[in-house]
N, C-alpha and C positions, 0 to 999 in steps of 0.2 A: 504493500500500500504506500502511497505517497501522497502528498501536504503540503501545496504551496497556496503563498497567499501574496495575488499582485492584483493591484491597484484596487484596494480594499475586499475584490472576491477570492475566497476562500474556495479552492479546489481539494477534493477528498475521496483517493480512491485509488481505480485501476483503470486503464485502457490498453488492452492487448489485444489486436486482433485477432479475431477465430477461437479467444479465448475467453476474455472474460471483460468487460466494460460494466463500470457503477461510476459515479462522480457524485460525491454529496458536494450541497453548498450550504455550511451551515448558516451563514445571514438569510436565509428563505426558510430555512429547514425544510428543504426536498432535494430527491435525490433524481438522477437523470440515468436511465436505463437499471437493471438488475441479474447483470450475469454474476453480481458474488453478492455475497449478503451486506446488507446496510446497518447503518448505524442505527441505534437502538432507539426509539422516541422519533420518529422520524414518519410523517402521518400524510405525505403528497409523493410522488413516485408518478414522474414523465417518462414514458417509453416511447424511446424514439422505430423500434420497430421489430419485428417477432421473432429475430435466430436467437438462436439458444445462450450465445457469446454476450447479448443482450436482456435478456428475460427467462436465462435459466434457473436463477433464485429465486423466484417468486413464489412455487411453491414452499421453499424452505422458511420464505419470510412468511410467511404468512401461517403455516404452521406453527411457528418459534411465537408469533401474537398471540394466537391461541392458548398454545403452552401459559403462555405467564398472562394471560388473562388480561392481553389492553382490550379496552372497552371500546377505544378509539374508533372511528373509522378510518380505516386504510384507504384513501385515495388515492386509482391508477388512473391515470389518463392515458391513451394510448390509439393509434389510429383504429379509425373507426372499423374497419375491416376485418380488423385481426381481431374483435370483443368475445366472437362467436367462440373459436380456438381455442382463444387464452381460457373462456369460462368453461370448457368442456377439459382444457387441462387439469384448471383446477378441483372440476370435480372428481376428474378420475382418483386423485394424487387423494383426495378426501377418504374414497374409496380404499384406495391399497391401504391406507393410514388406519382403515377400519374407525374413522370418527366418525361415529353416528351418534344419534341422541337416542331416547327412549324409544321412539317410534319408529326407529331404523331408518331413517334421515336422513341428510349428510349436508349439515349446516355450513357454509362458507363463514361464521358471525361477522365480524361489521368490516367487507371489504368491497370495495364501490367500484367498478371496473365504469370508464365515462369515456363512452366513443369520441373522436375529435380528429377533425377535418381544418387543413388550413385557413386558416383566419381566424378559429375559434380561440375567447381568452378566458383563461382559468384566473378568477380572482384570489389573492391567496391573503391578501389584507386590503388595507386602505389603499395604501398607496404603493403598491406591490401587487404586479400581476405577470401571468405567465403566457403568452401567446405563440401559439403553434403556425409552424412555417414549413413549407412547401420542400420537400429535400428529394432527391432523384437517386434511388437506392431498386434495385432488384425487384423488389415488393412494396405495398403498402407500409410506408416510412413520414418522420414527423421530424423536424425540425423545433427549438424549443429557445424563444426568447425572454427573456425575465426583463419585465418594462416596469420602470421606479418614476411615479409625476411628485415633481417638489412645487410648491409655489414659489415663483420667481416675482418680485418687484416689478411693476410695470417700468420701462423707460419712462414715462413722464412725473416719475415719482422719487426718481436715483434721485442721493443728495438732498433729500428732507430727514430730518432728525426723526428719534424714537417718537416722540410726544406729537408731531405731526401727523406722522402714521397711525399714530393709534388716535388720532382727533378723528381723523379721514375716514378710519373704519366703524366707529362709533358713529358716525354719519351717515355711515351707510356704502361709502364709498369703497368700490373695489379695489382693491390696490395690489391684486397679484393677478397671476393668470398661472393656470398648469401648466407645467412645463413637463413629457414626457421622453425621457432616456432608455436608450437600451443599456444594460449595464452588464449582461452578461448573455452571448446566445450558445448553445450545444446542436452540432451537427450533425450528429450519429452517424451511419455511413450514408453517402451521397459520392455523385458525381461534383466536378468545379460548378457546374451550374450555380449549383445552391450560394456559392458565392458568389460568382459572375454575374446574377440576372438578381439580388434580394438586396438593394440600397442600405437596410436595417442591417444586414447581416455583417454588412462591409462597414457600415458606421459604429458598431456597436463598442461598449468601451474594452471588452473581453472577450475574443470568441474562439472557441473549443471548436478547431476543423479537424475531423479526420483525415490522414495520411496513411493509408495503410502500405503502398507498394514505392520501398525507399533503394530502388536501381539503380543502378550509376549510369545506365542508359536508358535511352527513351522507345527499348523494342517494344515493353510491354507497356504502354499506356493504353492501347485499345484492350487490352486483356483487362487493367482495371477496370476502364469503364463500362466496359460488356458486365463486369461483376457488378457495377455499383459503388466503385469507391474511387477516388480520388489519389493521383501518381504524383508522387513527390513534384516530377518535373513541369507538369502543369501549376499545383501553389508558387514554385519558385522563379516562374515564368510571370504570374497575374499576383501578387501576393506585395507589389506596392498601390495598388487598389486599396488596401487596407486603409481604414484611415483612424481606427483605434489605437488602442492604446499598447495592449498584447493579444497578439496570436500564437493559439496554443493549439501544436499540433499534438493529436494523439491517433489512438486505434492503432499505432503501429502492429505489423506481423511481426510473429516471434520469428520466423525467417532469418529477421534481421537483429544484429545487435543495437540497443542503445546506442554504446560508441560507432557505430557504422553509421547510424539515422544523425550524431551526433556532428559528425565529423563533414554528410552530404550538407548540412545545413550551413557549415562554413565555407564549403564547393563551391553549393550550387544558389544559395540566394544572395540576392544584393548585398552590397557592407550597410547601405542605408536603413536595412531591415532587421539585421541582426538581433541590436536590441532591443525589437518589440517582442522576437520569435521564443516559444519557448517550449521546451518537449517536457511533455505530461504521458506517463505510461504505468505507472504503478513503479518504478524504481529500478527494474530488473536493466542490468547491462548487457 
């Protein structure tokens, strides 16, 4: 597992391809896909899409609730296609587990499976919400942005004192307006598209692209994209688009080493880019 925390978001987890991918973010407390088990207290859960490397813990999380008796409801968002699947996974899993009630049953207790289709947003507070995004992956897949509105001070109001402001508002007078940030987007696997053609995606202040095929040539970037994922040489080709703060590559294939993915990164992208770039994989070299 690994743990960094840049430009106030807190990443928390693994991303390996064909392996295992979880990403908590504890300022939201939700977590983003579930191919390994999550942190404990932890009650929203975006599934960006249904291989196993992705959504293979779900049963186990969701068992281990039970076990210790959260009352919680478990909220999965997840595209809308795959609801059917996932809930016939779980009941079988219910099944082998032999949990049943009195009446030979087999209770899910409080776990919320919520179809979602691009554009849809998950409120998660006030002023904190989660909005799903369009991603170009193999199958039915969801891209996941977390939008934060602060009120900002109108311009024709910069430069009045405390006591002004609060006259103005006692008044009745507006004096801010919402102002809405992407503060952190997850890409699960996709094609470049998902960056290339999503304005948000590229503006965002943090965003989690997968990279999964790190070649030192460009034979196989049609063989990525037939998969559904995105070739190193492509982000390090379009990857000054970016106009955030950090981009954090993950999903790497164990194929490759960390120092291999570490070393193409010094190759093959820009010097201008360098310090934004940053590799998120769960730790492994």
């Amino acid at each position: 597992m690994e743990k960094i925390n840049i430009a106030g978001v807190t990443l928390a987890g693994v991303a390996q391809g064909g392996w295992q991918t979880t990403i908590y973010v504890p300022e939201v407390r939700a977590v983003f896909d579930a191919g390994a088990p999550l942190p404990g207290g932890v009650d929203h859960l975006f599934v960006t899409h249904g291989h196993s490397d992705h959504i293979g813990a779900l049963p186990y999380i969701v068992a281990r609730r039970r076990i210790y008796r959260n009352k919680k409801t478990f909220n999965v968002y997840l595209p809308a296609e795959i609801v059917g699947p996932v809930q016939t996974m779980l009941d079988a899993m219910l099944l082998i587990d032999h949990d049943n009630d009195e009446n030979g049953k087999s209770p899910h207790g409080p776990v919320g499976l919520t179809p979602m289709v691009p554009g849809n947003v998950i409120q998660l507070r006030k002023q904190t919400a989660v909005r799903a995004l369009k991603t170009y992956h193999r199958g039915p897949s969801l891209g996941w942005a977390i939008e934060q509105t602060t009120a900002k001070l109108k311009p024709e109001f910069r430069g009045k004192n405390g006591a002004e402001i609060g006259r103005l508002r006692q008044e009745g007078v507006q004096v801010t307006n919402d102002v809405m940030s992407t503060t952190l987007v997850v890409s699960g696997d996709t094609r470049i598209e998902f960056f290339l053609e999503t304005e948000q995606v590229r503006k965002a202040k943090v965003l989690v692209h997968e990279i999964t095929v790190w070649e030192s040539d460009d034979k196989n970037i049609e063989g990525a994209r037939h998969y559904g994922h995105t070739h190193v040489a492509e982000m390090a080709e379009h990857c000054e688009k970016f106009e955030g703060e950090y981009l954090v590559l993950v999903h790497r294939s164990m194929r490759y080493s960390r120092l291999e993915a570490e070393a193409m990164i010094k190759e093959r992208f820009p010097s201008s880019m360098l310090d934004k770039i940053v590799l998120f994989d769960g730790g492994d070299r």
